[in-house]
VOGU-375190 format. One record per residue: residue in three letters; x, z, y of N, C-alpha, C, O in turn. Coordinates in steps of 0.02 Angstrom, whole numbers, plus 50000, padded with zeros to 5 digits. Atoms other than C-alpha are relative to their C-alpha. Layout:
N
ALAXZYXZYXZYXZY
...
# end
This chain:
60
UNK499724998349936517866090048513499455000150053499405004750094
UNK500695000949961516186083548603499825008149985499605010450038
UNK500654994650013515356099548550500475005949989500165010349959
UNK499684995049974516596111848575500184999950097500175005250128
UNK500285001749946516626104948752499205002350050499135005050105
UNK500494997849964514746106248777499705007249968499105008549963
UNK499914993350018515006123848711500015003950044499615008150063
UNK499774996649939515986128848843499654997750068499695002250109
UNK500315000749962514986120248974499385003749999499065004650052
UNK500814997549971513316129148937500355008749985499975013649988
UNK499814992549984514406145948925500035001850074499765006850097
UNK500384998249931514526143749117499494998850020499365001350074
UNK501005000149991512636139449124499845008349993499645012450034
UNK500224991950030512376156349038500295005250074499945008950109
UNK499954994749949513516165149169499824999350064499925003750106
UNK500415001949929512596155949320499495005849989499565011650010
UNK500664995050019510936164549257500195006049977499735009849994
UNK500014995149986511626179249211500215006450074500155012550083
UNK499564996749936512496183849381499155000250041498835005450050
UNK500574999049984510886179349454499395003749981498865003850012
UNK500534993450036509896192649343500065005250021499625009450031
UNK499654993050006511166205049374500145002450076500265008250093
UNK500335000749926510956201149566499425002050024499445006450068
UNK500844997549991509106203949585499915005649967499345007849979
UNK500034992450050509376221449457499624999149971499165003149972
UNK500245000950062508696213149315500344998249940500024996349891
UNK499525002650029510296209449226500045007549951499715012649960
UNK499834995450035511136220049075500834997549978501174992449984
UNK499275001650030512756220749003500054994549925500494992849885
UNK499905006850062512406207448874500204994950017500494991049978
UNK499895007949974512566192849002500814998949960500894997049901
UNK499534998650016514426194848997500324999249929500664994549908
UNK500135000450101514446198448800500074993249974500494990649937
UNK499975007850049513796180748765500214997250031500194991550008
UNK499575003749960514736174548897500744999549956501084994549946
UNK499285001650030516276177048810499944998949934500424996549905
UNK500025003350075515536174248628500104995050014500674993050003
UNK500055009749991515036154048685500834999450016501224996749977
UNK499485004149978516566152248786500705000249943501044995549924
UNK499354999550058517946159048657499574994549952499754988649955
UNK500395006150046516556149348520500414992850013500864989749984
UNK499725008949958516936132748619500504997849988500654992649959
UNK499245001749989518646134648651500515001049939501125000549935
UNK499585001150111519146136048441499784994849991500174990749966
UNK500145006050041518096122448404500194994850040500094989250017
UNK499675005549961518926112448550500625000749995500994997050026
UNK499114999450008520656118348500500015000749913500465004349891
UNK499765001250058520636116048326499624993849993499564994549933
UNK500425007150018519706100248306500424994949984500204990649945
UNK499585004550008521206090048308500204999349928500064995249885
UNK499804996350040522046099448198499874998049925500224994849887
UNK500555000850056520696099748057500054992849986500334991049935
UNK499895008650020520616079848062500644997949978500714994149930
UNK499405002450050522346077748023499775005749944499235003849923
UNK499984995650056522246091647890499724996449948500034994149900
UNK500485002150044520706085347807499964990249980499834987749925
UNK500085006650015520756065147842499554997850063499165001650092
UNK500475002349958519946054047966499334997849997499094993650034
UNK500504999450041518406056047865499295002850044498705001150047
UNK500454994049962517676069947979499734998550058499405002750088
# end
């Protein structure tokens, strides 16, 4: 859960610095892109995490 958390926290890191690229007209349409890979990324492994531990055992 920790690390689907600091998933989604450095996905808005990413879109700080990209807004600011894309501000000065050094930006591209990728910011965006991996903006929403990390943040969707994050937000599965912070919404299934529970999940998975019951499934599997308190092992994990």
């Amino acid at each position: 859960m920790a690390i689907g958390c600091i998933i989604l926290g450095l996905s808005f890191i990413v879109m700080i610095v990209g807004v600011r690229l894309v501000g000065s007209g050094q930006g591209s349409a990728f910011w965006p892109i991996f903006y929403t890979l990390l943040l969707a990324t994050g937000m599965a492994i912070w919404a299934f995490n529970k999940p998975l531990k019951r499934a599997i055992g308190k092992d994990v």
